[in-house]
C-alpha positions as CSV (number, residue, x, y, z in Angstrom):
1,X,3.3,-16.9,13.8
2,X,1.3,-16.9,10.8
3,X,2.2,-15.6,7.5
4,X,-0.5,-12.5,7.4
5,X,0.4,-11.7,11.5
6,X,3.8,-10.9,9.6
7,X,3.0,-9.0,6.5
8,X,0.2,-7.3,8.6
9,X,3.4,-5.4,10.3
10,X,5.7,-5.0,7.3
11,X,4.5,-2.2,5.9
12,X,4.1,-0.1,9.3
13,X,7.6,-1.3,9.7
14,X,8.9,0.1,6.3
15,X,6.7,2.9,7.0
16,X,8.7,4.0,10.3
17,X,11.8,3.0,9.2
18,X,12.9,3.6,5.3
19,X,12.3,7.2,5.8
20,X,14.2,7.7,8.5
21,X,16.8,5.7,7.1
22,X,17.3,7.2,3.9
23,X,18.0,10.8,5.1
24,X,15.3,12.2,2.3
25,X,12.9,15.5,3.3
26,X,10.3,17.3,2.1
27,X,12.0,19.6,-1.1
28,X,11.5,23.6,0.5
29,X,11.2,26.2,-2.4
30,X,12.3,29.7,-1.5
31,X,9.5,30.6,0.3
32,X,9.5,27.3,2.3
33,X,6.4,25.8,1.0
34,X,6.5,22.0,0.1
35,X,7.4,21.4,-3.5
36,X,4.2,19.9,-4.9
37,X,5.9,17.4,-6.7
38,X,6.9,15.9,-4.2
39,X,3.8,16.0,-2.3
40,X,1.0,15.6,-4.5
41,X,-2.4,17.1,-2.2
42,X,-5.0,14.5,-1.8
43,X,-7.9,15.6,-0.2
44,X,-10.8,12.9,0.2
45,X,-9.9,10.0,2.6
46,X,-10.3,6.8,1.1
47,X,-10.9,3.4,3.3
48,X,-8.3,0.4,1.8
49,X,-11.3,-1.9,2.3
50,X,-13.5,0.4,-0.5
51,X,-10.6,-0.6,-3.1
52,X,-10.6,-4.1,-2.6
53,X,-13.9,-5.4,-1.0
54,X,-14.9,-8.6,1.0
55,X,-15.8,-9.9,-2.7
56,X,-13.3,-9.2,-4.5
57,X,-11.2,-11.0,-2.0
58,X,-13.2,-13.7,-2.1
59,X,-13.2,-14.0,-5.9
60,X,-9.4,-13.2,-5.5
61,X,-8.8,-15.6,-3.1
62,X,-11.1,-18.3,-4.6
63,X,-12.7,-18.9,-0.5
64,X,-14.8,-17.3,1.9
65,X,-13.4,-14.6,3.9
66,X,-14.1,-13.2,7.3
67,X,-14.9,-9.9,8.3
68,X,-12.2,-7.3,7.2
69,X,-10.1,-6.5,10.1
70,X,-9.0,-2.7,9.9
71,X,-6.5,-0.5,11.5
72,X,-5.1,3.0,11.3
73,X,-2.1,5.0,12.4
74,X,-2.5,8.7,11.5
75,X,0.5,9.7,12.6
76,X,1.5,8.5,9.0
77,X,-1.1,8.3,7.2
78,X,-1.7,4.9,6.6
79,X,-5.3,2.9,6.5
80,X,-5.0,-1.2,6.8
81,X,-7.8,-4.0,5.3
82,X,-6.9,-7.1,6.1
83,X,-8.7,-10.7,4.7
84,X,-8.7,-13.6,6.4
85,X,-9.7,-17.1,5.0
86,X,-12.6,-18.2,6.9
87,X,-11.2,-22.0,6.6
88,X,-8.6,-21.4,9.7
89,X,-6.5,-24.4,8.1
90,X,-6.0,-22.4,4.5
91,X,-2.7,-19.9,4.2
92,X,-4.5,-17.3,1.9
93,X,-5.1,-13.9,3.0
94,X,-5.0,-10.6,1.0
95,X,-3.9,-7.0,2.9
96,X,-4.4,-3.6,1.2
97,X,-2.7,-0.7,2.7
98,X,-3.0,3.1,1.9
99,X,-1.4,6.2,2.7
100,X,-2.9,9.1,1.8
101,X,-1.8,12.8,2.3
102,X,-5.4,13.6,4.1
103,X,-5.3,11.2,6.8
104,X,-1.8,12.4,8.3
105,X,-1.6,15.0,10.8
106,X,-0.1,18.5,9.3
107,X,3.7,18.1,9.6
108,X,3.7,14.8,8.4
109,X,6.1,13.0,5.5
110,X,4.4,13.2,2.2
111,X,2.9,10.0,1.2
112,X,4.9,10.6,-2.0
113,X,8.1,10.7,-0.5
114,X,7.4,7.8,1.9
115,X,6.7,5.6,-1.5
116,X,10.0,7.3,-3.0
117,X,12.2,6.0,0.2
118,X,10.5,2.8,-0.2
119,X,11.1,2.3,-4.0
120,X,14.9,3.6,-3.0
121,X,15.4,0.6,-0.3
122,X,14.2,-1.8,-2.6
123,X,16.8,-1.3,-5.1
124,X,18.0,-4.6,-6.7
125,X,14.9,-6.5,-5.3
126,X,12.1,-4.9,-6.6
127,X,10.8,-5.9,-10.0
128,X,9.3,-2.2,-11.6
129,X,5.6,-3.3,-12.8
130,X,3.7,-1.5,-16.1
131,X,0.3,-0.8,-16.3
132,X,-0.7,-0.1,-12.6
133,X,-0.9,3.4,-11.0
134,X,1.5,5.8,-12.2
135,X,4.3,3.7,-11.1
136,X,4.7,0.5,-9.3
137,X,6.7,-2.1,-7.9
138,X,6.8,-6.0,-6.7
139,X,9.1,-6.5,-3.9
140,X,9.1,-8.2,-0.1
141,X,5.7,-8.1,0.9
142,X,3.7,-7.3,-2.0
143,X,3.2,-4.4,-5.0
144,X,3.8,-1.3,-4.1
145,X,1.8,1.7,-6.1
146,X,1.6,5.0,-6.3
147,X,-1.0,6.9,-7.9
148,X,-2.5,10.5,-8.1
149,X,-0.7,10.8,-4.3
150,X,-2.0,7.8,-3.1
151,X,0.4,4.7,-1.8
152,X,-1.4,1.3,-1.7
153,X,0.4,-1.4,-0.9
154,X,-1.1,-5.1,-1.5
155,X,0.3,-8.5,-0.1
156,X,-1.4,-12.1,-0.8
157,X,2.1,-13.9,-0.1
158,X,5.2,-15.0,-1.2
159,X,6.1,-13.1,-3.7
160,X,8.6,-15.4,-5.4
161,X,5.2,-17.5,-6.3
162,X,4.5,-16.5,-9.9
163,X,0.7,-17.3,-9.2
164,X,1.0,-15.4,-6.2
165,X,2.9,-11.8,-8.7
166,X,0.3,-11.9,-11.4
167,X,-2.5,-12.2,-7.9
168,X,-1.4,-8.5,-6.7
169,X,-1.1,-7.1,-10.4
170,X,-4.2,-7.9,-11.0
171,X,-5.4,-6.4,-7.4
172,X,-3.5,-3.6,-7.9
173,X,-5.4,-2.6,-11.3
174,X,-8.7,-3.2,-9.5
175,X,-7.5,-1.2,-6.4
176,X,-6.4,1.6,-9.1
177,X,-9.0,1.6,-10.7
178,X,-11.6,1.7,-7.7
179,X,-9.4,4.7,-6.5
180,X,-9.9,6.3,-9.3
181,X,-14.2,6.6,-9.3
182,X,-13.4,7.1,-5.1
183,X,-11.6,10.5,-5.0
């Protein structure tokens, strides 16, 4: 199987399982309303491929890519951009992920508490990252950021490569950033 078939379903994996697994909910006030820290509202749904385009994989990547291959599953919120090299034989790709608040069906765990069970499960083998969203994280699979209640997550690889670390920061600031004019 090839490496991006695999990070392609890590982070609907993580996704389904670390909340589940870590017990956490929605904070209630009195009145039963969602604390809003925990769930920040974002209203505008944002495609993952408008934070990172074709190009910028390409310049990323430093080869042509093909055609972004998308997917989405609403039921948590999350939006998938995948890269391919278009030289079949080369193991570069790049995937950006997002979760946003707008695209889940009402009901549905905040995107903020979905990054907090994440960061949680991670602990011990996540390396915290400055500088990118209003926190962040490199662990299995990519960086992890959060920012103004959006979760994007970004693989390009093995994240023990140091080339391959400094190759999501620096996505992750232009993902940010682009985030940023976007909503």
């Amino acid at each position: 199987m090839r490496p991006a078939h695999i990070i392609r379903i890590l982070p609907l994996c993580a996704v389904l399982l670390f909340p589940g697994c870590s017990g956490n909910s929605p904070e209630k006030s009195e009145t039963g309303s969602e604390n809003k820290t925990v769930q920040q509202q974002a209203s505008k749904i944002i495609e993952p491929c408008d934070l990172i385009t074709a190009k910028d994989a390409e310049t990323m990547l430093g080869e042509a890519v093909k055609p972004a291959e998308k997917t989405d599953n609403q039921v948590v919120g999350q939006k998938l951009c995948l890269y391919n090299p278009v030289n079949t034989e080369s193991t570069e790709f790049l995937q950006v992920v997002l979760t946003q608040d707008a695209f889940m069906p009402p009901g549905g765990i905040p995107t903020a508490s979905i990054y907090k069970s994440l960061k949680d499960n991670f602990e011990g083998m996540r390396t915290d990252i400055e500088g990118v969203g209003d926190e962040a994280f490199i662990s299995t699979g990519g960086i992890y950021i959060m920012s103004d209640g959006y979760y994007i997550q970004i693989g390009a690889g093995n994240t023990s490569n140091e080339t391959v670390r400094n190759k999501l920061i620096e996505a992750g600031k232009m993902a940010v950033a682009k985030l940023n004019t976007l909503k």
